[in-house]
C-alpha positions in Angstrom: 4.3 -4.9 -1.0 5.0 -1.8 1.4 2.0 -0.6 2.8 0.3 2.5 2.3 0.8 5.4 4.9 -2.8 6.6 3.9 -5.7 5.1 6.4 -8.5 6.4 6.2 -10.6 4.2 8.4 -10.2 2.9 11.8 -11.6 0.7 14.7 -11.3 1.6 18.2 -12.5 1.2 21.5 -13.3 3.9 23.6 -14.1 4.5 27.5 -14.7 7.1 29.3 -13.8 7.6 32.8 -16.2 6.9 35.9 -16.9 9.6 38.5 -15.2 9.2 42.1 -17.4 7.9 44.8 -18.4 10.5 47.6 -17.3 10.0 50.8 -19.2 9.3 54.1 -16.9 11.1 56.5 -17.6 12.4 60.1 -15.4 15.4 61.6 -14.3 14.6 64.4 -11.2 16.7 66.6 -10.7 16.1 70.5 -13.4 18.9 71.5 -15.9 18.3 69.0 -16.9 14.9 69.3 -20.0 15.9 66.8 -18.7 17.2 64.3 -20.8 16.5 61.7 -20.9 14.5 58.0 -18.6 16.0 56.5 -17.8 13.8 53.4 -16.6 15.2 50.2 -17.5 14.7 46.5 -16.0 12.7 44.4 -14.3 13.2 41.2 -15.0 13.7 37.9 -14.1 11.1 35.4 -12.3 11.8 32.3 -13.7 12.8 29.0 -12.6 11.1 25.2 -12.6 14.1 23.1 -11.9 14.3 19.8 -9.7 17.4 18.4 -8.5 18.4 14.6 -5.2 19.0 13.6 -4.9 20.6 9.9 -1.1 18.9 10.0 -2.4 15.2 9.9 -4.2 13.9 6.7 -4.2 10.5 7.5 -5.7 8.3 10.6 -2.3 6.3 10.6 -1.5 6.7 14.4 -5.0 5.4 14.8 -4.7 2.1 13.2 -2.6 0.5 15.9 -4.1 2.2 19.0 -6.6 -1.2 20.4 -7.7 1.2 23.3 -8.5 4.2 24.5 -9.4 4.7 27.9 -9.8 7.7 30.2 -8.7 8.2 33.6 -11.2 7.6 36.6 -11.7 10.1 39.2 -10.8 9.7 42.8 -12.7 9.5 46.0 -14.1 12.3 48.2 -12.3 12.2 51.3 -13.2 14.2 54.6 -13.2 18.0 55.5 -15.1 18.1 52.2 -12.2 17.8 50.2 -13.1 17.2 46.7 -11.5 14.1 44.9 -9.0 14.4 41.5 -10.8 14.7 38.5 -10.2 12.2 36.1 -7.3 12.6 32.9 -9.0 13.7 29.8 -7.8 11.3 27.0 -7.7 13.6 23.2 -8.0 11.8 20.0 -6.6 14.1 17.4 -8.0 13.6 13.8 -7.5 15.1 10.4 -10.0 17.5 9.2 -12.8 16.0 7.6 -13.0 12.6 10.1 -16.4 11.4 10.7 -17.6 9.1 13.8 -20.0 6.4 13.7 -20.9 3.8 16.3 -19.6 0.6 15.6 -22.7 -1.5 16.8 -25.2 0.3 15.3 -24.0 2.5 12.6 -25.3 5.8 14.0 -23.7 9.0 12.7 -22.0 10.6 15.9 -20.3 13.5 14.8 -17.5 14.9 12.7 -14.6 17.1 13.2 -14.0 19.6 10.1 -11.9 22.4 11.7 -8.4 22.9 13.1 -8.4 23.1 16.7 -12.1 22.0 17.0 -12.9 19.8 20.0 -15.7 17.9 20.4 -16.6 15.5 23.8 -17.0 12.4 22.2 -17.7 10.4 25.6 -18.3 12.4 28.9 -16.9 11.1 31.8 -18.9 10.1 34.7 -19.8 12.6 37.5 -18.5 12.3 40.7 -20.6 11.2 43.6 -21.9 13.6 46.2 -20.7 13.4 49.8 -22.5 12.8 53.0 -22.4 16.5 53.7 -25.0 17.4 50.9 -27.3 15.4 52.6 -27.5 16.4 55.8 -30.9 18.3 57.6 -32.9 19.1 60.5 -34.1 15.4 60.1 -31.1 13.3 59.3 -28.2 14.9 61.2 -25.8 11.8 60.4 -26.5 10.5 57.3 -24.5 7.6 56.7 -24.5 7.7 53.2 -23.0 8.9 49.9 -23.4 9.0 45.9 -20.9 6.4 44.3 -19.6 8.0 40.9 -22.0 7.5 37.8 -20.0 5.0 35.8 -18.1 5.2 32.7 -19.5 5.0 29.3 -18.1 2.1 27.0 -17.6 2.5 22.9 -16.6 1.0 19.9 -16.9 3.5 17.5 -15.3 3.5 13.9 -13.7 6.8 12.6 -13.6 7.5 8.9 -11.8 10.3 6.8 -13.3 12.4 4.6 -11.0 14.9 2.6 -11.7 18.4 2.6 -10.9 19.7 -0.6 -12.9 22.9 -3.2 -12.4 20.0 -6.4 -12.9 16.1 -6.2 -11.8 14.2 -9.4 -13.9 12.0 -10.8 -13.4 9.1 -13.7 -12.4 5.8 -14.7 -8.8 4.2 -14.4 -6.8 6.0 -17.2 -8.7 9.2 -17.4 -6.0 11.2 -17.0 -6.7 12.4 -13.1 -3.2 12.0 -12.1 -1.6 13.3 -15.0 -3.9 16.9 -14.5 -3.2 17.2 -11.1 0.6 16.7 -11.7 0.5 19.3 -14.5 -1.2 22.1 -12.7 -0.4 21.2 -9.2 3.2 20.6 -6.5 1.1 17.0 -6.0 3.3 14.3 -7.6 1.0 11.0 -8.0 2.3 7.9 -9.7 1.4 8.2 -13.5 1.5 5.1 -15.8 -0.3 3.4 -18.7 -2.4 0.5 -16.6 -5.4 0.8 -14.7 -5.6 1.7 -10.7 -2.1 3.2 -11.1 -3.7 5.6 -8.5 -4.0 3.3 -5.3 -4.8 6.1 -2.4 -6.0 10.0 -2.6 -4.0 12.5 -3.6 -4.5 16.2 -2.9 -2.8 18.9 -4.8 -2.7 23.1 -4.1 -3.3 24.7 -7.7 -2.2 27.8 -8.3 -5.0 30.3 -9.7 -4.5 34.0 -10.8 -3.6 37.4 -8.1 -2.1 34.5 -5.5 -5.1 32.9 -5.0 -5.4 28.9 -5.3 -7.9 26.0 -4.6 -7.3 22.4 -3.2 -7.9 19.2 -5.7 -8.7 16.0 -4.7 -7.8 13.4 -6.8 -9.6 9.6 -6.0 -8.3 6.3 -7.5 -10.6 5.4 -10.5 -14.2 4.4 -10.1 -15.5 1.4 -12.3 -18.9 0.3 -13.3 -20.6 -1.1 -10.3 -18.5 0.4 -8.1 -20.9 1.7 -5.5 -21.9 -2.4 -5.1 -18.3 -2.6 -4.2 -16.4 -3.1 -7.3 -13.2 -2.2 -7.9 -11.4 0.0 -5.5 -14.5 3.0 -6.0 -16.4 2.2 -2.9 -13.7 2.4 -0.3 -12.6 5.9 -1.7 -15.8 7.5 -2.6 -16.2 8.9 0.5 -13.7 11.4 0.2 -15.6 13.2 -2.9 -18.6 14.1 -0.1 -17.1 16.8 1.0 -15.7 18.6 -2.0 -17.5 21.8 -2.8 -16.9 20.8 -7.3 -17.2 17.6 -8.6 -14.8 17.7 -12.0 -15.9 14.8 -14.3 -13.0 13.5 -16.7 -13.8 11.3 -20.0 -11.1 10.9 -22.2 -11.6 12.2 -25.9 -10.7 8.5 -27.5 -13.4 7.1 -25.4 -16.2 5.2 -27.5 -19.0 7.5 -25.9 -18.1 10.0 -23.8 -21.9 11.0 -22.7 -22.4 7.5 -21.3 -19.0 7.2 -19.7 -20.0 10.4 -17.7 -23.8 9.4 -17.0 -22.4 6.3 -15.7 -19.9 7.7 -13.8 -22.7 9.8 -12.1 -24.7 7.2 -11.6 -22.4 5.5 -9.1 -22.1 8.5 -7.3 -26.0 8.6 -7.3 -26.2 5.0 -5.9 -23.4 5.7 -3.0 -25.1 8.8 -2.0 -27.8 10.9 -3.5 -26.8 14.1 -2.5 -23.7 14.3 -4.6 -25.7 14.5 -7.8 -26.6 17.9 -6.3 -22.9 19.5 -6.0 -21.7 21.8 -9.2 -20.3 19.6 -12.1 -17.2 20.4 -14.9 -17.0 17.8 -17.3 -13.4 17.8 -19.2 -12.4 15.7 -22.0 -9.1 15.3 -21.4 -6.4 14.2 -23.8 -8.0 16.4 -26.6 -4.2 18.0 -28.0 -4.6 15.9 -31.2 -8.7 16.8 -32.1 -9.2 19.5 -34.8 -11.9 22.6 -34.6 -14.0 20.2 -36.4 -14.0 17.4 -34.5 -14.6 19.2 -31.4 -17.5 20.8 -32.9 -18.9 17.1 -33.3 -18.5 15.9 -30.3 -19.7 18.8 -28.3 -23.2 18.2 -30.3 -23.4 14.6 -28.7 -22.6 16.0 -24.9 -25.6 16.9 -21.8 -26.6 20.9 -22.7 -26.9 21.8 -19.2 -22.9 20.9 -18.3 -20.2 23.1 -18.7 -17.5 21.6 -20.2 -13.8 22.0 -21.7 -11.7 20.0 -24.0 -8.2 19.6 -22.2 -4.5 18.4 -22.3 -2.4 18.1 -19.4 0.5 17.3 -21.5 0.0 20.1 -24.1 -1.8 22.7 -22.0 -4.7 23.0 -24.0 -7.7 24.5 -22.2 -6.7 24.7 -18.8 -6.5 27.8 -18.2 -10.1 27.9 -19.4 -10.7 24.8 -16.9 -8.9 26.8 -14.1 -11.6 29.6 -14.5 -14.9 27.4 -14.6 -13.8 25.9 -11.7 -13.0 29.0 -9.7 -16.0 30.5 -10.7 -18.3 27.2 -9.3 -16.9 26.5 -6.3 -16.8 30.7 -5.4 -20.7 30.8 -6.0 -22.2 31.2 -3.0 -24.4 28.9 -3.1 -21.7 26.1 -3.3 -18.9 27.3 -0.7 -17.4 24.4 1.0 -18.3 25.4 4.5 -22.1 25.9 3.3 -22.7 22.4 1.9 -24.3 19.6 3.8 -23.9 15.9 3.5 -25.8 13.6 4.8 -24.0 11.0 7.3 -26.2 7.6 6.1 -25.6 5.0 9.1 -23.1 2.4 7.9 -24.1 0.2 5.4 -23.3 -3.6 4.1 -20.9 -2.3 2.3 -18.6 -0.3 5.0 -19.2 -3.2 7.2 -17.2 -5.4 4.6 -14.3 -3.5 4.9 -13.9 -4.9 8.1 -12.5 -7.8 6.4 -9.5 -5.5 5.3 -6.1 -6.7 6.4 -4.9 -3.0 7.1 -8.0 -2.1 9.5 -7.8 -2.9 13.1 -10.1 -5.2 14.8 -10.1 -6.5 18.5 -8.4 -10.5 18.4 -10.9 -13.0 19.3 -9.1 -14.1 22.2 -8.1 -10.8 23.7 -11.4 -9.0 25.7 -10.8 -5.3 26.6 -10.2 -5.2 30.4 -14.0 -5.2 32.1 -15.6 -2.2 33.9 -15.1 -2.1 37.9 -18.5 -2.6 39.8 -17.6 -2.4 43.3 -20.0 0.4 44.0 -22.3 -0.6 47.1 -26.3 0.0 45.9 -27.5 3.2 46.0 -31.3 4.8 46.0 -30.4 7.6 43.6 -31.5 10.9 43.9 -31.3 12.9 41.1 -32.6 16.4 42.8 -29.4 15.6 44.9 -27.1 16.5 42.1 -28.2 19.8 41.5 -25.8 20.8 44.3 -23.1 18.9 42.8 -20.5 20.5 39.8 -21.0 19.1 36.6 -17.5 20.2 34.6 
């Protein structure tokens, strides 16, 4: 089976740079046989920094990337000439990628914009030179900072899809055939469950030029926020839509349970969704009558809009089009306004691990260690006030 250009989470290891050691220097010239310390700083080590880019919408050039390392900055030398700073190494991500630490599961941060950077690990600072240290008191001093050292990380990056509508329902719904009918997006449509395999996201067209951005998710299943089904490993993408559109098909057995379980996963996976603006839409309604409508709308939650649909016939979607436009353009529930909480990494992230397509460091292959030939040195810390901290 070919496998799926979509990633949406990835393993890597990450180091920063260390800081150049200062140098312990005395001029010296054929007339001035006291010249003086004169010793420069050390450079700066390099920084990981993390950077969106609108154009990518999957962490594919990740997956294969074992390290990422940072260059380490040079030695001071003498004449208090500085040492090079160390090369900056820039991750770029999708819009939407979130950061945790891979030992601990700690939220670090998440990039959401295009052309955001953030400094994921800060490279060490250089060491100060002998000069800096020199007084009254100690007119050779015969010592120097070393660099502070580089900063060591496995950290696991996940993608979240930015998008105004997330689609939400079982296998057969009829997610793929809506966002086919009112969008460019062409997902694979057919009469089996899980025919949806990764996220798709479609641009759909709304009146006076104006448009939104769907999300469509492969179908969640009962229990799927234990980690049944394919649910789990997708869900994520649904925390960062602004409207969560329900679908129940109309020749389901009981479409009010089918939703309230359907919310209920979302519930268990993360509390805060239950809190975003909700459309329910019965789709594959073309062949119900007035009357029948009339019936079921008695046995469905008062407090949820909702629209009986047809991709296939167009039946009610330009009424969809409209509820949703209006919900996710309420103030209240604009994309950039809503906040998600990051939970740490749970048992069931860490389980996808396991997956064949995410990366993870070979048993018998160690990342290179950290130098450590810095001599011992009594820090002072009121000593780098004097020194540049870019």
């Amino acid at each position: 089976m070919a496998e799926s250009n979509f990633i949406d989470y990835v393993k890597i290891l990450c180091r920063s740079g260390k800081g150049g050691a200062g140098s312990r220097h005395f001029y010296r010239a054929k007339y001035i046989p006291k010249g003086g310390p004169d010793g420069g700083d050390g450079g700066r080590g390099g920084h990981i920094i993390l950077r969106g880019n609108k154009n990518m919408w999957t962490l594919l050039p990740l997956k294969y990337q074992r390290h990422v390392f940072a260059g380490n900055g040079s030695s001071g030398t003498g004449n208090r000439s500085s040492g090079k700073d160390g090369e900056d190494k820039t991750i770029e991500v999708p819009c939407g990628t979130v950061v945790f630490d891979a030992e601990t599961g700690e939220f670090l941060c998440e990039v959401t914009n295009d052309g955001e950077e953030i400094k994921l690990l800060k490279g060490g600072r250089g060491g100060l030179g002998n000069w800096h240290f020199k007084s009254a008191t100690n007119q050779t001093p015969r010592y120097a900072q070393p660099g502070e050292p580089a900063i060591e990380k496995t950290i696991i990056m996940e993608l979240k899809l930015l998008a105004d509508v997330g689609l939400v329902g079982f296998p057969n719904a009829g997610k793929s055939t809506l966002l086919s009918a009112i969008s460019a997006a062409r997902p694979k449509i057919a009469d089996y469950p899980f025919t949806t395999m990764e996220p798709q996201l479609g641009i759909v067209s709304y009146r006076d030029n104006r448009s939104f951005v769907m999300a469509d998710i492969p179908g969640i299943i009962e229990g799927a926020s234990e980690g049944k089904g394919l649910g789990l490993r997708f869900l994520r993408h649904i925390e960062r839509n602004a409207v969560l559109l329900f679908m129940v098909p109309a020749d389901a057995d009981n479409i009010r349970e089918q939703y309230e379980i359907l919310l209920r996963e979302l519930e268990q996976f993360n509390p805060d969704l239950v809190d975003k603006p909700r459309v329910l839409a019965i789709s594959k309604s073309d062949l119900l009558d007035d009357e029948l409508i009339a019936e079921m709308e008695r046995e469905l939650p008062d407090d949820l809009p909702h629209v009986f649909i047809s991709a296939v016939s167009g039946m009610g979607i330009n009424t969809l089009k409209d509820m949703l436009w209006s919900a996710i353009n309420d103030e209240s529930n604009r994309i950039e306004n809503a906040t998600i909480t990051h939970r740490p990494l749970d048992g069931h992230h860490r389980v996808r691990e396991e997956d064949e397509f995410i990366f993870q460091l070979p048993e018998d292959e160690t990342a290179p260690e950290l130098e450590d030939d810095d001599e011992e040195f009594d820090w002072d810390e009121t000593a780098w006030e004097y020194g540049d901290d870019k």
